[in-house]
C-alpha positions in Angstrom: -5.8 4.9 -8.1 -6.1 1.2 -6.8 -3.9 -1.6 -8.0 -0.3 -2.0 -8.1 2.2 0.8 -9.2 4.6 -1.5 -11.1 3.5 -5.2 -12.3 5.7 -7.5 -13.8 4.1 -10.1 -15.3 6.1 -13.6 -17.1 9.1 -11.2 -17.9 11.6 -13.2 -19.6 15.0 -11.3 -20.7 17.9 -12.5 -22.3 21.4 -11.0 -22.5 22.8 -12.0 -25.7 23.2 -16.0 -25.3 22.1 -16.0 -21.6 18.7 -16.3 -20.1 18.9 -14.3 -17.0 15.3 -14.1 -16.1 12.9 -16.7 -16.6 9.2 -15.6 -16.2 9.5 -12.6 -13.2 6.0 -12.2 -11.5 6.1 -9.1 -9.2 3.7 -6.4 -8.2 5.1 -3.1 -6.2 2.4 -1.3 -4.0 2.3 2.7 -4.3 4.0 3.9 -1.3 5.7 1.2 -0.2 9.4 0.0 0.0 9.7 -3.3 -1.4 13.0 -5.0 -1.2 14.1 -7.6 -3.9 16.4 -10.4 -1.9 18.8 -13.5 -3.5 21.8 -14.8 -4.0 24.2 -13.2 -6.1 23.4 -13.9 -10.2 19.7 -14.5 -8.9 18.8 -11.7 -11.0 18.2 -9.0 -9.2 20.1 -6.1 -11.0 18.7 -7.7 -14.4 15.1 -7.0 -13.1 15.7 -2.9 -12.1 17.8 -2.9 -15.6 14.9 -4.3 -17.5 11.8 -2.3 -15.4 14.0 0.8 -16.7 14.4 0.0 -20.3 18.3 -0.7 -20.0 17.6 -4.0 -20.8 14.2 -5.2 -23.3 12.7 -7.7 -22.1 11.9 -10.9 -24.5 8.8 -11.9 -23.0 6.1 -10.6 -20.7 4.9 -7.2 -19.7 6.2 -4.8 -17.6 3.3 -2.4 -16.3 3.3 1.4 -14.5 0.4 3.2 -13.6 -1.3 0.5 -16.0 0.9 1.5 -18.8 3.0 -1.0 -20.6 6.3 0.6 -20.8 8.2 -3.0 -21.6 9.0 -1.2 -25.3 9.7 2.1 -24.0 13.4 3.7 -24.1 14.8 4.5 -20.6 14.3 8.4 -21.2 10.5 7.7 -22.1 10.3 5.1 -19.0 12.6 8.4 -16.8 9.8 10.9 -17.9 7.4 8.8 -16.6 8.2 9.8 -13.2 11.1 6.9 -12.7 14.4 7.2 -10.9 17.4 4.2 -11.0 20.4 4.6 -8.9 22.5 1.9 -10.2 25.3 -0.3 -8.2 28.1 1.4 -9.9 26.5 4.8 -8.7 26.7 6.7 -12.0 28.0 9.7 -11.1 30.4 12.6 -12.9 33.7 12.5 -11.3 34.9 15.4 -13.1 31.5 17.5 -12.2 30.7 19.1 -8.9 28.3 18.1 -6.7 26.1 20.7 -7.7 26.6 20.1 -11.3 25.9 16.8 -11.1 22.4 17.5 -9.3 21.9 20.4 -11.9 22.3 17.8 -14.8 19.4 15.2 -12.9 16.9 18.3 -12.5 14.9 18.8 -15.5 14.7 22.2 -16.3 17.0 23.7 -14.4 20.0 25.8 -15.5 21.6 27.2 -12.4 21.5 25.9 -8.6 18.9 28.3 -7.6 16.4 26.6 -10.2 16.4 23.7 -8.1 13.7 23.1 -5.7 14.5 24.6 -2.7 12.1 22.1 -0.6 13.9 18.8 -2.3 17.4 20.6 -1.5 16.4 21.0 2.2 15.9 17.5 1.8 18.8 16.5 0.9 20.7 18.5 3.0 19.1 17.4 5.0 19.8 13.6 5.6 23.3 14.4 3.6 25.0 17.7 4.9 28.0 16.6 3.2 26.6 17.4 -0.3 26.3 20.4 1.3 29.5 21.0 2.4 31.2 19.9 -0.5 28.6 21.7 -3.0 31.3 23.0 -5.4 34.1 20.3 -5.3 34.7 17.8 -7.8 32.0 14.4 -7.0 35.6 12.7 -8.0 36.9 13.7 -5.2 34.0 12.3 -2.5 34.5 9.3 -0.2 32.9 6.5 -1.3 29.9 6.7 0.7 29.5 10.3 0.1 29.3 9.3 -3.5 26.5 7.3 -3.0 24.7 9.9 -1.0 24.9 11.7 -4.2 24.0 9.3 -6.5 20.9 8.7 -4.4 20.6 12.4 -4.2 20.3 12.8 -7.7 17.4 10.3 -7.9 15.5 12.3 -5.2 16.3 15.9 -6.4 12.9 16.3 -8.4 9.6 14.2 -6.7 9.7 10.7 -8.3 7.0 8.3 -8.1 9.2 5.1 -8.3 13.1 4.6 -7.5 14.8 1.2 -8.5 18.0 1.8 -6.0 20.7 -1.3 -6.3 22.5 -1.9 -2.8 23.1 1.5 -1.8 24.8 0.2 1.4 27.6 -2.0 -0.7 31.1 -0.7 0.8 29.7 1.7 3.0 31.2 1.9 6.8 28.4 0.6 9.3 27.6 4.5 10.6 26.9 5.2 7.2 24.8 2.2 6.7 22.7 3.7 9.5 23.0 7.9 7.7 21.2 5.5 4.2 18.5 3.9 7.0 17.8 7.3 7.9 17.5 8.7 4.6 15.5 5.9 2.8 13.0 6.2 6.2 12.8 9.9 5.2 11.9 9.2 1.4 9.3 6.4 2.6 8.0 9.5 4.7 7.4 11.5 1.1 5.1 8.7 -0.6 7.3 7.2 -2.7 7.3 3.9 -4.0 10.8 2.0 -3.7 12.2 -0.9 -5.3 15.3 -1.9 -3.4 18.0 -4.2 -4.3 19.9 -5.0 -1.0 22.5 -7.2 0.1 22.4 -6.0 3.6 19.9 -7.9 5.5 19.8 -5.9 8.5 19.3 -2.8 6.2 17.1 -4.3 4.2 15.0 -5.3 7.5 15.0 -1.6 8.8 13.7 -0.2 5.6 11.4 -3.2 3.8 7.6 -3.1 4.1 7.0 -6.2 2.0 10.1 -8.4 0.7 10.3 -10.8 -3.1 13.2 -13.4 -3.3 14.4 -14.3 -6.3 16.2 -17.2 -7.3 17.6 -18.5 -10.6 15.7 -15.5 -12.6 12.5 -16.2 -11.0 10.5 -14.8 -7.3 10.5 -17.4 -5.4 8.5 -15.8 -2.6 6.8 -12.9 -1.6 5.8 -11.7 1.6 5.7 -9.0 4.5 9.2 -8.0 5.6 8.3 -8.1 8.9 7.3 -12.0 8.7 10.9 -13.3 7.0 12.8 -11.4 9.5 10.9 -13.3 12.2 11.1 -16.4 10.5 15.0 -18.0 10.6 13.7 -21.2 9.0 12.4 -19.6 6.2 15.7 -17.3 5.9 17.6 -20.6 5.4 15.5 -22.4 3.2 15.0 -19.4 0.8 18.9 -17.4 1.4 20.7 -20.0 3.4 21.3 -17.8 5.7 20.0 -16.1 8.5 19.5 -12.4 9.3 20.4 -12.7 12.7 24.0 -13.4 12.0 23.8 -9.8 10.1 22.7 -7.4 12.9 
């Protein structure tokens, strides 16, 4: 199919009292990893929340596969073939790891329902998970708990994840386990829309890059081009990725 997977188009959403975004224009090309930059309270977490029906927008459109989903419920906009792996993580303390991918795989009641092929995936970029299949997720370091919160995202083929700074807290070696893994996903086709407060992650993984600022994209571009371009780092994040490698 040609055109954009996801389109956003003049999306306005308000959070009680507060405007939070104020006309969002974005497109996300299939197969791609786009990452979503700004400053903190740019709105950035308000957009994923809104694309996955968390948050209804008051204006605009939001468009997959052609399909305006802006009125849909997040388990209509899920079935559609859409994955979010919030900040927060939003996993079961009290569940195992294996329960807690049992719960995120449709249809399956028991561990050997799960697909055996998206298992060896994630074993494979996250032995952990393996290793601690049957003890409390509670229990997990914190970034083992995000390699299971992305895990759960992954564990049945999606055609779009909305992951929010799946780096935040991590310990640099980590960092570089989620690099290898998100390279890995790119690898399967799917179409990623990354929040990320890392730049020097976010420069490893990004095929095209939208900053926002003050609820709107400010810019949009190849990846590629703003990491080259420390002028344009300052004047759009007043900052510049070098100082984060």
């Amino acid at each position: 199919m040609s055109g954009p997977l996801l389109q956003l188009a003049g999306v306005h959403t308000h959070i009680g009292a507060y405007h939070i975004l104020h006309g969002v224009d974005l497109e996300v090309s299939r197969g791609e990893l786009t990452v979503l930059l700004g400053r903190n309270g740019a709105g950035k977490t308000t957009t994923l929340r809104s694309i996955m029906g968390l948050w209804h927008v008051s204006l605009g459109a939001i468009r997959f596969e052609d399909e305006d989903i802006s009125a849909l419920e997040t388990p209509e906009i899920a079935r559609r073939g859409i994955a979010y792996v919030p900040e927060n993580m939003g996993i079961f303390a009290d569940l195992t790891v294996c329960e807690n991918l049992l719960l995120a795989a449709r249809g399956a009641r028991r561990a050997e329902d799960i697909d055996p092929g998206r298992l060896e995936l994630i074993f494979g970029q996250f032995p952990a998970l393996k290793r601690f299949w049957q003890h409390p997720a509670g229990l997990l370091s914190g970034g083992q708990k995000q390699m299971l919160a992305v895990a759960r995202a992954i564990v049945e083929p999606r055609k779009l994840l909305l992951v929010d700074e799946p780096s935040k807290g991590l310990a640099p070696a980590i960092i570089q386990n989620m690099v290898g893994a998100v390279r890995e996903l790119k690898r399967t086709d799917t179409t990623i829309l990354l929040v990320e407060q890392n730049f020097n992650f976010a420069r490893q993984v990004g095929d095209r890059v939208a900053v926002m600022d003050g609820g709107r994209i400010v810019h949009v571009g190849e990846m590629a081009a703003l990491a080259a371009d420390e002028a344009l780092q300052q004047r759009l994040l007043g900052l510049s990725l070098a100082a984060h490698q």
